[in-house]
C-alpha positions in Angstrom: 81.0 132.9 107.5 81.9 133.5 104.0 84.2 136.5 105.1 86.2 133.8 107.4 86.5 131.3 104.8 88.0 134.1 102.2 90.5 134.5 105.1 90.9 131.2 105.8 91.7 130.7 101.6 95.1 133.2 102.4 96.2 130.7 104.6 97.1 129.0 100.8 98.5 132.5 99.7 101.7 132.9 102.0 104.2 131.1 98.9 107.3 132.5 98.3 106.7 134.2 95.0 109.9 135.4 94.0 111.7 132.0 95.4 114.4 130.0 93.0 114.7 127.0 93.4 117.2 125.0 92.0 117.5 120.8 91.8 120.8 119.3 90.3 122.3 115.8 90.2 124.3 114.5 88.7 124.0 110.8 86.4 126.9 109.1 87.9 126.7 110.1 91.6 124.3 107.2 93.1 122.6 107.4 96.1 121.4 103.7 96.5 118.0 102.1 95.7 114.6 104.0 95.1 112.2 102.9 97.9 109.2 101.7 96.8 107.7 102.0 100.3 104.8 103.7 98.7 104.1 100.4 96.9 104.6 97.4 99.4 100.9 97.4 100.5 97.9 99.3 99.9 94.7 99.7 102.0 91.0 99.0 101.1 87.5 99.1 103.4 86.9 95.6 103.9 86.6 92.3 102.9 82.8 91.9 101.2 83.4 94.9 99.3 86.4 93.4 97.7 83.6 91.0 96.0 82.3 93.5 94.0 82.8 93.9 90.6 83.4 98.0 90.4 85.7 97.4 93.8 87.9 94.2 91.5 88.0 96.6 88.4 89.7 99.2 90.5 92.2 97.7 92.2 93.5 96.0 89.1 93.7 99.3 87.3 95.7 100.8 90.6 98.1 97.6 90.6 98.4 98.1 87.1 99.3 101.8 87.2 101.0 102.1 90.4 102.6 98.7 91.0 101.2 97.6 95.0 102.4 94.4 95.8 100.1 94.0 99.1 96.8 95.3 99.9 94.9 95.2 103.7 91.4 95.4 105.0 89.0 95.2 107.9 86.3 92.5 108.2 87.7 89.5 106.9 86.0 87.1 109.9 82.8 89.3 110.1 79.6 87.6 109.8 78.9 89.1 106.3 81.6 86.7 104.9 80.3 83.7 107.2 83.7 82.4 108.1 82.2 81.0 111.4 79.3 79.7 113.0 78.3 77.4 115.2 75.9 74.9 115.7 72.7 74.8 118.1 75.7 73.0 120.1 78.2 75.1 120.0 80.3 72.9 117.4 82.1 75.7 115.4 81.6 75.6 111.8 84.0 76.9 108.3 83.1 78.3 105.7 85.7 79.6 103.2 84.5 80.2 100.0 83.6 83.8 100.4 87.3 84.2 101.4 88.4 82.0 98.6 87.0 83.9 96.1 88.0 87.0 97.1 91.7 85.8 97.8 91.7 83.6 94.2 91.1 87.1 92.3 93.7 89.2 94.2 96.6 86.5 93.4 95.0 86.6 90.2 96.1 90.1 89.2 99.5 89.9 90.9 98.6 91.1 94.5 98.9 89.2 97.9 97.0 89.4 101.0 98.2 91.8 104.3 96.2 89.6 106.1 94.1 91.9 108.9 93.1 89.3 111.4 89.5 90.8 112.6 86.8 91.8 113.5 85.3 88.9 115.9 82.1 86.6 114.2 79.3 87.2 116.2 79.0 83.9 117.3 82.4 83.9 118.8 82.3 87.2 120.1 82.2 88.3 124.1 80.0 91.0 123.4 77.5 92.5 120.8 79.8 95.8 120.4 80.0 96.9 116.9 81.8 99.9 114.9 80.6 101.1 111.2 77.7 101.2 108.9 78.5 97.4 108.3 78.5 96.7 112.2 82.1 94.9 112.6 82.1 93.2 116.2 85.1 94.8 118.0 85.0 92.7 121.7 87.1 89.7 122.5 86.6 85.9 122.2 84.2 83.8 124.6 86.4 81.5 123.8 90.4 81.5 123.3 90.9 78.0 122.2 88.1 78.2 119.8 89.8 81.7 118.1 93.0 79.7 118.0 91.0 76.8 116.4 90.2 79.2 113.6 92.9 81.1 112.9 94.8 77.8 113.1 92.4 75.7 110.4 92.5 79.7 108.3 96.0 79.2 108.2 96.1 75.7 107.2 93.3 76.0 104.4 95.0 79.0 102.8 98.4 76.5 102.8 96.5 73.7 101.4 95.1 75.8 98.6 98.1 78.4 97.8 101.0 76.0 98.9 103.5 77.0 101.7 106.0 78.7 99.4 103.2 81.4 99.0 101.6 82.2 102.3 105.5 82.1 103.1 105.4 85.4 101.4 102.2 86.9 103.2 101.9 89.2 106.6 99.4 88.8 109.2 98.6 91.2 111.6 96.5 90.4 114.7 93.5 93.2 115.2 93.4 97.0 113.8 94.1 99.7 116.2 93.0 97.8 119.4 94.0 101.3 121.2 90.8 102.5 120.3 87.6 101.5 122.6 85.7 101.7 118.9 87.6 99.2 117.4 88.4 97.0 120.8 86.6 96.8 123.7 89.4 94.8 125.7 92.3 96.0 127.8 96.2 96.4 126.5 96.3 93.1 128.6 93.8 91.8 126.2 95.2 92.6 123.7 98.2 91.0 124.5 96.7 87.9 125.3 95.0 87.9 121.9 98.1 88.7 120.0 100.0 85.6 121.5 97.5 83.2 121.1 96.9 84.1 117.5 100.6 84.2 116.8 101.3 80.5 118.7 98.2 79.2 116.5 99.8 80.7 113.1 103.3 79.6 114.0 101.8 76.2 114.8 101.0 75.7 111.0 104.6 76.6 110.1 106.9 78.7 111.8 108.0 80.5 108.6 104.7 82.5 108.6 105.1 86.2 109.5 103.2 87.4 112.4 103.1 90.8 113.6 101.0 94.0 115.1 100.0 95.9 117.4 98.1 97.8 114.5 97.7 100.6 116.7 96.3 104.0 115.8 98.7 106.8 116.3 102.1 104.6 116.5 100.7 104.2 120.4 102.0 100.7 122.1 105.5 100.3 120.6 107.4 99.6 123.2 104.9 97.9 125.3 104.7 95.6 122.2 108.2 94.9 122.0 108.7 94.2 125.6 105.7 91.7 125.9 106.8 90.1 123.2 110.5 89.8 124.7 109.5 89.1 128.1 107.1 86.6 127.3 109.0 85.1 123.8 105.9 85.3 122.2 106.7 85.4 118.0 107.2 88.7 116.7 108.3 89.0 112.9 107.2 92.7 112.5 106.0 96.0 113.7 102.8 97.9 112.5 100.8 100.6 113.3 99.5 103.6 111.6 99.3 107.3 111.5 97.5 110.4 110.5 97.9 113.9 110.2 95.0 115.6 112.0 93.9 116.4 115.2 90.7 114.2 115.3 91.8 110.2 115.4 88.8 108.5 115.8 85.9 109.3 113.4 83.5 106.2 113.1 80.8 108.1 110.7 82.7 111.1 109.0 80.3 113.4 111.6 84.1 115.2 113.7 85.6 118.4 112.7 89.2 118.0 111.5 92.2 120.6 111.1 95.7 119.2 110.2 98.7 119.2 112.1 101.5 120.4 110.9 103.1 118.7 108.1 105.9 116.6 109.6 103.3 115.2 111.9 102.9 111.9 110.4 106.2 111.2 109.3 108.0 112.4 112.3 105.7 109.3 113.6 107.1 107.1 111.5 110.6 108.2 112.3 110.4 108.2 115.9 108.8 104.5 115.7 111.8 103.4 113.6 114.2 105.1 116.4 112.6 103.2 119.1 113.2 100.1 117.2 116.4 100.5 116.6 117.2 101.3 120.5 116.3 97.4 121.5 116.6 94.1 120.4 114.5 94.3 117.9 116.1 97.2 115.6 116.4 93.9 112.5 112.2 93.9 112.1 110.9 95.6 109.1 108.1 98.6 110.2 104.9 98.3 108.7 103.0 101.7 108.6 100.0 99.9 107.5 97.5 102.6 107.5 98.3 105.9 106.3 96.7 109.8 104.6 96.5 113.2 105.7 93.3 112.2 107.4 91.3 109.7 109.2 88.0 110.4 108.0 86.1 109.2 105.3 84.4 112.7 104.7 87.1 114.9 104.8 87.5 116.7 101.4 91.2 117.1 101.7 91.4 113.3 100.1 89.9 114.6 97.1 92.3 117.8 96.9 95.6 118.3 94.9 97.1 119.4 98.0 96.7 116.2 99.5 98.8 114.2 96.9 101.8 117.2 97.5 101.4 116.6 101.4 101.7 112.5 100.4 104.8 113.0 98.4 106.3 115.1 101.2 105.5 112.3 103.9 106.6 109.9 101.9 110.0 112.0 100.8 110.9 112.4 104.6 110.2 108.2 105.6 111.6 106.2 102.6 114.3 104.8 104.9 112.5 104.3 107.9 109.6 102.0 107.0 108.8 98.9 104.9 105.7 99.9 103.6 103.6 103.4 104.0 100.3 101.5 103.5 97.8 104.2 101.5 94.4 103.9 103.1 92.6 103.4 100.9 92.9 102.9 96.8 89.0 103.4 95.9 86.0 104.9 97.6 83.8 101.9 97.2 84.4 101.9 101.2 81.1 102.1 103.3 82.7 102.7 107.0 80.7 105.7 107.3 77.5 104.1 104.8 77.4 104.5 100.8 79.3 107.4 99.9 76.5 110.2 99.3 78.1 112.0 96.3 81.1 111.1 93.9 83.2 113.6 95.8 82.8 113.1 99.2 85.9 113.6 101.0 86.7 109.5 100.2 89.6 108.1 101.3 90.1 106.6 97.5 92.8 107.3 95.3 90.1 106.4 92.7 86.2 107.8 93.1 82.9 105.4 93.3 82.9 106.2 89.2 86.1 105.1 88.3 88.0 108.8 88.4 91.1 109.1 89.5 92.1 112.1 92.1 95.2 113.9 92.1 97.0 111.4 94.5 96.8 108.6 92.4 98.8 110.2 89.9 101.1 111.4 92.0 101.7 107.5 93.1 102.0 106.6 89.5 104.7 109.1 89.2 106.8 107.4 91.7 105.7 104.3 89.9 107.7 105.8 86.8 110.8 106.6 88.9 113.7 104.5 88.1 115.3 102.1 90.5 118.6 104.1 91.0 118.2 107.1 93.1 120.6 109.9 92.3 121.6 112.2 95.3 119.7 115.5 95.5 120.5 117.8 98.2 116.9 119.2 97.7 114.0 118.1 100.2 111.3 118.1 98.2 112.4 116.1 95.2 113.8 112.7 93.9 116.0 112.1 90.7 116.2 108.8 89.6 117.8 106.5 86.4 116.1 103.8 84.4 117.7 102.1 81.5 115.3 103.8 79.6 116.6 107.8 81.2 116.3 110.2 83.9 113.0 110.6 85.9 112.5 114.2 88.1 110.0 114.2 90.5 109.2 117.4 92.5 106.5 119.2 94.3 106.2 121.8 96.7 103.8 121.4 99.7 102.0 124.7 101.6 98.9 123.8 103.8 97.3 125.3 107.2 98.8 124.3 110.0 97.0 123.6 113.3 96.9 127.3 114.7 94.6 127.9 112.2 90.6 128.0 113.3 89.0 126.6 110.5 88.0 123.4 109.6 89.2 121.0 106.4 85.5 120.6 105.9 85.2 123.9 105.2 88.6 125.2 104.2 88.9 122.8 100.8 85.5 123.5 99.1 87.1 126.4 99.1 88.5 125.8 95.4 90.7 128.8 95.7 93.4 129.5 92.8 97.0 128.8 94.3 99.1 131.7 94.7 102.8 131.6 92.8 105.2 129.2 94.4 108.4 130.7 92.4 110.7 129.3 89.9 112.3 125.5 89.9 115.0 125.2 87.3 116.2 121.5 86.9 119.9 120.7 85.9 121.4 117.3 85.5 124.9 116.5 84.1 127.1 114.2 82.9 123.9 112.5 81.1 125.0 110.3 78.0 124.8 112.0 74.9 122.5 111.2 72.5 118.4 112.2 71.9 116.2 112.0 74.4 111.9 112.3 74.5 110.8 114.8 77.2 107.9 114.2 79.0 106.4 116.5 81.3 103.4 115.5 83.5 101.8 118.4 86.0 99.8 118.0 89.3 98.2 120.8 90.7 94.9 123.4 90.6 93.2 122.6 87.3 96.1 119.6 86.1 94.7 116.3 87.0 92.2 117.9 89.3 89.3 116.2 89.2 87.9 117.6 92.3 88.2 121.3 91.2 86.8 120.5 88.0 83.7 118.4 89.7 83.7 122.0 92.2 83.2 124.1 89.5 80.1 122.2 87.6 78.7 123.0 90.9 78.9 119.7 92.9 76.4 117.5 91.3 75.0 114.8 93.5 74.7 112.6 90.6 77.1 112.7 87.1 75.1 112.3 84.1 77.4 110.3 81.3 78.6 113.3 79.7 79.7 115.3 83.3 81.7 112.1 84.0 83.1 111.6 80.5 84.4 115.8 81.0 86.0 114.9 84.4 87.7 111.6 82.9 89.1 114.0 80.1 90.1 116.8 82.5 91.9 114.0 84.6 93.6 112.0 82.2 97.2 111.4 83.4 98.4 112.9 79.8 101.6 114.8 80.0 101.5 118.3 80.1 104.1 118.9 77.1 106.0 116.3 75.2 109.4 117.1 73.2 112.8 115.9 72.1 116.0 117.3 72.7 119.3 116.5 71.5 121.8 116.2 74.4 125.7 116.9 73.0 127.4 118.2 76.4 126.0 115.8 78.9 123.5 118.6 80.7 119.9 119.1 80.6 118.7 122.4 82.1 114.2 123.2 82.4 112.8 125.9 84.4 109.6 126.0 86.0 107.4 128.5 87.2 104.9 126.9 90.2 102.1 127.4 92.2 101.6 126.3 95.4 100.8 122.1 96.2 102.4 121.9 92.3 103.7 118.7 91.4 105.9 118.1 88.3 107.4 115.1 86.5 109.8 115.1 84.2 110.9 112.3 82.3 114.1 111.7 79.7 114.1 108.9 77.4 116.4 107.5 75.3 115.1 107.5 71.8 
């Protein structure tokens, strides 16, 4: 076994060594806005664990750093936040204020709701069906009339207590990935019939309210969706689904074996979604990718990885003009799909650990957080230039994983904590830059630069971080730049080479001093 893995690790070695790469633009020659895609919306477990303190401390630090306008989660009508009942009658009965409290603190810190319409309370539901540790109910309503009774008096509470001008500015989507017999026990048909009644209830409120879905796992049901909604005029503001990168969809308890695909997988997804759009009637609605990573399971190490924050950048690189919002799933590993996460590195979806530490690809989102809002054109694929009124922002990785012809498994493959093998040189020249002196920043990515998980590899994967393991890892990961300068700009150019490894990420930042 060892033998395979030490052959499995040259899948990582293959880099072109003696490559030289070079990125130039040029400070005049715009190419339009810098999408902020990346930061429309952001995805989280569900709904009761947004009530916990650790889970609250998190996502402000992650709006904070990165800038997410919109974050999404499962469970917001389960029985754990007792939005319905009913009475030994049958008289349904609302209750809010677990809702409310969780909604109050997320406009509190400057982030609004992707409202994720699911799963079904219990005493509502058809069926006793469940998915997750935290037994979400995935069958359809007993009762039509009485769903579009609650989504309808949701609706109006949430425009009673936020005001229209708000919830004006919110999405809801109707289910999450109702494809899937785990997360829906009902037909396409059902589906459909549950969409359009939850829509008509919304729209009945106000018709300014954006409705959309099919959620869908895989960016299945596109056209279906468009054409039910068409032939049927049922109200459709929006299109989301999601995608992931490996072969395995569909992983309730992290328990599947997963390779990846190759790496234009996912965004080739995203594309082709766009493309359908844009062949019908509906080519003006915004796409909503509204889950998104290189894997679907909550065990799979690659999360934790730096190469996972290089194969993010690239997706998101390749789809910055094809969807509205390439929803991260998820910002922090308090997430208990799969039960309590059973060590701090886990193979978490988090961009953030259980202890507060931040994994490679949450830096690399706060990089693109630093980019300015004026993209420069690039002719490279694997980099964006950018200017601020403050400088010039680079951003630029390289990206070398296993592809699917290889036999071995991520669980394996990246506890592997092999070194990187070179990548070659990256030399960085921008003209026509105004003249004057400038701070250089240089931030770093890679094996042993913001790695948490390497570091946390080597200590030798401790179950449980005493205070001064977790104090080391904070240190080692720390978002500090690499090197830090000035330089005195006379001719209008800036030149920096780089030598790289493989799955490196650089930034590198000019400002005006």
């Amino acid at each position: 076994m060892k033998k395979s893995l030490l052959i499995a690790a040259s899948l990582f070695s293959a880099g072109l060594a003696n490559a030289q790469r070079v990125i130039r633009a040029d400070y005049r020659d715009e190419a339009g806005s810098f999408s902020r895609s990346y930061a429309t919306c952001v995805g989280a477990g569900r709904a009761a664990e947004g009530l916990r303190a650790d889970w609250q401390q998190q996502l402000a630090m992650a709006v904070k750093a990165i800038g997410f306008r919109y974050i999404r989660f499962h469970g917001l009508l389960c029985d754990e936040m007792h939005v319905y009942t009913e009475d030994k009658t049958g008289r349904p009965v609302y209750n809010f204020q677990y809702v409310d409290k969780l909604y109050d603190y997320l406009l509190s810190i400057g982030i609004r709701p992707f409202v994720e319409l699911s799963f079904m309370p219990p005493d509502l539901a058809s069926g006793t069906k469940t998915v997750f540790w935290w037994k979400g109910n995935v069958t359809p309503p007993k009762d039509y009339q009485k769903w579009a009774d609650l989504i309808r008096a949701l609706v109006r509470h949430w425009q009673e207590r936020y005001g229209r001008e708000e919830v004006e500015k919110w999405y809801f989507e109707v289910w999450n990935e109702p494809d899937l017999h785990g997360f829906f026990t009902g037909t396409q048909d059902d589906y459909f019939k549950l969409y359009k009644t939850t829509a008509e209830a919304i729209k009945s409120v106000s018709p300014t309210y954006r409705v959309g879905g099919p959620a869908t796992s895989g960016s299945k049901w596109i056209r279906e969706m468009l054409q039910y909604c068409r032939n049927n005029q049922v109200p459709l503001d929006f299109i989301s689904t999601h995608s992931y990168n490996t072969k395995t969809v569909f992983d309730e308890f992290g328990v599947r074996k997963r390779t990846m695909l190759p790496s234009g997988y996912l965004w080739g997804n995203v594309v082709n979604t766009r493309r359908i759009m844009d062949s019908c009637a509906y080519s003006h609605l915004p796409l909503h990718y509204t889950e998104i990573n290189s894997s679907p399971s909550s065990r799979d190490p690659l999360h934790d990885s730096y190469q996972n924050a290089a194969f993010l950048l690239n997706t998101l690189k390749h789809t910055e003009h094809a969807a509205a919002s390439m929803s991260y799933w998820t910002f922090t590993d308090v997430f208990e799909e799969a039960g309590p996460g059973p060590t701090p590195f886990h193979g978490g979806f988090g961009l953030i650990n259980l202890q507060g530490l931040r994994k490679p690809t949450f830096f690399a989102y706060q990089f693109l957080h630093r980019m300015g809002n004026t993209a420069l054109r690039d002719t490279d694929s694997c980099s964006w230039v950018c200017r601020s009124d403050k400088g010039v922002q680079t951003l630029f990785w390289n990206l070398h994983l296993p592809f699917a012809d290889a036999p071995y498994f991520n669980d394996s493959l990246f506890r592997l904590n092999t070194p990187p093998a070179p990548a070659g040189t990256v030399t960085v020249k921008l003209d026509h830059i105004p003249n004057g002196r400038y701070r250089v920043l240089v931030y770093h990515i890679g094996y042993h630069h913001n790695d948490v998980f390497s570091a946390w590899l080597e200590m030798g994967s401790p179950s449980d971080l005493s205070g001064q393991q977790q104090q080391r890892l904070d240190a080692i990961a720390n978002g500090a730049p690499e090197s830090s300068g000035t330089v005195t700009i006379d001719d209008g150019t800036f030149s920096r080479r780089f030598d790289t490894k493989e799955n490196d990420i650089y930034l590198i930042q000019l400002e005006r001093i």
